[in-house]
Phi, psi and omega in degrees: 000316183230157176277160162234139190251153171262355158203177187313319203287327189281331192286299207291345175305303197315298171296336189278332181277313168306331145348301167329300192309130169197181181279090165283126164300126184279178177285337192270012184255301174308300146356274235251339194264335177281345171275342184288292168321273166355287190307303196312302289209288179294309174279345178077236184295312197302312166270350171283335155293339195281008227202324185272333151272342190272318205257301149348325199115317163180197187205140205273191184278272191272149185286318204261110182246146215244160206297300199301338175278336180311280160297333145328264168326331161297339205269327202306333179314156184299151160275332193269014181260320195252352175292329181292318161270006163241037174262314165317298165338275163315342184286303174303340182283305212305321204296280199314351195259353189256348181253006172308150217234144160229135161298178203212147172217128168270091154281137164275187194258331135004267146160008178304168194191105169245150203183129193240123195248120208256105167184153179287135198318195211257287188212118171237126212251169171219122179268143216217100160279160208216016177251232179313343186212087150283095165281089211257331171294348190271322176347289163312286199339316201232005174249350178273045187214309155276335170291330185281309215305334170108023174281130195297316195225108183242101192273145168246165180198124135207155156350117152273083175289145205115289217140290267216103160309139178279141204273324165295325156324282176320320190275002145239010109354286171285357189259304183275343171091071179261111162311306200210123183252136186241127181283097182196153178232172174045181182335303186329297194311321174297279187317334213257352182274319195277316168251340151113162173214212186307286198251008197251140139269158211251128174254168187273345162201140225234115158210187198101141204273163194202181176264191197294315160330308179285338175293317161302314195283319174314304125027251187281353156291020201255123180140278181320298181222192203245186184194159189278304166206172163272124151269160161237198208278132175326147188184129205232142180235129185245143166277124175191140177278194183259027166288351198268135189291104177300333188277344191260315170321317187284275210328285211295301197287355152279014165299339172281276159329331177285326217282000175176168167305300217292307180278178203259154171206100181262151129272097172287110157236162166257012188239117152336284204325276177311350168282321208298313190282343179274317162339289190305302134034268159308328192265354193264283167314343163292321185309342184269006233240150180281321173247057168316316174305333196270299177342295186313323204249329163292341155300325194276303200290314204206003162266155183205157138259115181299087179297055178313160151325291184213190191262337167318300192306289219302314166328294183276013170273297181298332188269317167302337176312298187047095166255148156322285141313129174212108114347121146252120135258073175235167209288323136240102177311304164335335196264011153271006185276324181301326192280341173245120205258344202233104153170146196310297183229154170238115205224121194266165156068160181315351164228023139268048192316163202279330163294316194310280165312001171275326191255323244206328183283323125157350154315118186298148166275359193272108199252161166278184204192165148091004218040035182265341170323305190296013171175008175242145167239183179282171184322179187181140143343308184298344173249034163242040200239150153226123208253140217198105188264203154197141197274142167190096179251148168288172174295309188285353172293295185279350159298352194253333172264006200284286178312339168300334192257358157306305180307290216295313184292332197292327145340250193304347157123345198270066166268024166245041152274305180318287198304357188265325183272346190279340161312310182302323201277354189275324184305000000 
């Protein structure tokens, strides 16, 4: 079911080829997300309902579902289902409240006064899917994250199938404190966020996971309003000595591995034995799994175990990886976090499986992919913020500096950059 490579050099060819690997857009995709975008751009509402029946199913009375049907649909939830998220909630609130930024201001004995000023975009959408792959954590992920951030407005969009908004959606919408929700999905949706329409306002930045459509329109509309990243297909590297459990190891990487064909699930150890049994492992526990069919053929396609030498080697395997998920499961985990430079999230010892950070621990999920880990970091506060410095020199401030910023500009060819400071120096 899955390979096992017997040393590094054969492992890193393997990885270096999963780099590779990605969803390519086809043309008839590109095609087809750009022309959706146009009507949206031109018709509003019109093509976003015309788009909302074709791909969807049906189109809801109104695109804008109002706080009382929300909480209608919220009551329809399991109760011990909405208690959890808003335990999740809270985890994700306290974690996300430690990266907040305060503006800052300097004066000098001078009188210069330098200074950077902090505050959250204007308005922001979040896209949420909402059919067969509902996600109510991505919600929380990404929408508690702009809210500490100070974002004025957090518009949601997702899918009605149907008609008939997912309840659990609704129910984490109001649990993360989502302003305004429009039941509309895919490219359509994206566009009608990016550019506004009648009854859509138009936002400043789009984030939130989508199929290949939605990731495309994310694409190209990135100019138009900013987005959070292109994902590529999910993907987890677990570290492990040979203390490491093969039955908790096969468990994580299909935890992974279910979420699609496309993704990837690696093992690194130093021990034969434990790759050997977490094979068996994998063949056993799939076989009880709902989706077995998808585990299966990503395992087979992009998983693989690796065997090292030594967990150093195995170590500098994984920072060339820069995978999204990384596992440590050794016998003391902690004395590997510092060695590890490239990943998205890190989840040490035998009892931090990689769902704990999907749902419930309070670190975001929203990860780089793809090895972009080695310079993309995860959702943040920091990416619903925006920053603005500012200056304040006296006349005798720019007079003492002034010939240095002559020099520099006349350096460069720019002389009315020179004359805009040399007019002052003349007053």
């Amino acid at each position: 079911m899955i390979q096992i490579f017997s040393n590094a050099v054969e492992g890193r060819c393997y990885l270096e080829q999963l780099k590779q690997r990605s969803r390519e857009t086809g043309k008839e995709v590109e095609a087809a997300v750009s022309q959706i975008i146009e009507k949206v751009r031109v018709k509003g509402d019109e093509a976003v309902r015309e788009y909302s029946l074709r791909f969807d199913g049906g189109v809801p009375e109104q695109l804008e579902i109002g706080r009382e049907e929300m909480e209608r649909l919220s009551n329809t939830c399991d109760p011990d289902f909405l208690a959890a998220l808003r335990r999740a909630a809270k985890n994700i609130s306290e974690f996300h409240a430690r990266q907040k930024q305060q503006s800052w201001l300097e004066t000098r004995e001078d009188g210069v006064i330098l200074g950077q000023r902090i505050r959250g975009l204007e308005r922001v959408g979040i896209y949420v899917p909402g059919g067969t792959a509902a996600y109510p954590s991505s919600v929380l992920m990404n929408a508690i994250p702009a809210k500490i951030a100070g974002v004025r407005e957090i518009v949601m969009a997702t899918p009605a199938k149907n008609g008939i908004p997912n309840p659990d959606i609704m129910a984490a919408a109001l649990v993360a404190g989502v302003d305004r929700v429009f039941l509309m999905g895919g490219a359509q949706a994206v566009a009608a966020l990016a550019f506004g329409t009648n009854s859509i306002p138009k936002v400043d930045k789009i984030v939130g996971p989508g199929n290949i459509f939605v990731a495309t329109a994310k694409k190209q509309l990135y100019g138009t309003v900013d987005i959070d990243m292109i994902a590529g297909p999910s993907e987890i590297l677990v570290l492990a000595d040979e203390t490491a459990n093969p039955v908790y190891l096969a468990a994580d990487l299909m935890s992974q591995a279910e979420h699609d064909v496309m993704a990837s699930a690696i093992l690194l150890t130093t021990s034969v034995a434990l790759a050997e049994q977490t094979a068996a492992e994998l063949e056993r526990q799939s076989a009880g799994l709902s989706r077995n069919e998808i585990i299966s053929r990503s395992i087979r396609d992009f998983g693989a175990v690796i065997v090292c030498e030594s967990m150093a080697e195995a170590v500098a395997l994984a920072n060339e990886a820069a995978p999204e998920h990384l596992e440590v499961c050794a016998a003391n985990p902690m004395e590997y976090i510092g060695r590890i430079n490239n990943a998205g999230s890190v989840f040490l010892g035998n009892y931090a499986p990689e769902p704990l950070g999907d749902y419930y621990a309070g670190p975001n999920h929203v990860l780089p992919t793809s090895g972009t880990a080695r310079f993309f970091s995860p959702l943040s506060v920091d990416s619903f913020i925006k920053k603005s410095s500012f200056i304040y020199y006296t006349k005798e401030a720019l007079q003492a500096a002034g010939d240095d910023i002559v020099r520099l500009a006349e350096a460069e060819g720019l002389t009315a950059h020179a004359n805009s400071i040399r007019v002052r120096q003349k007053d």
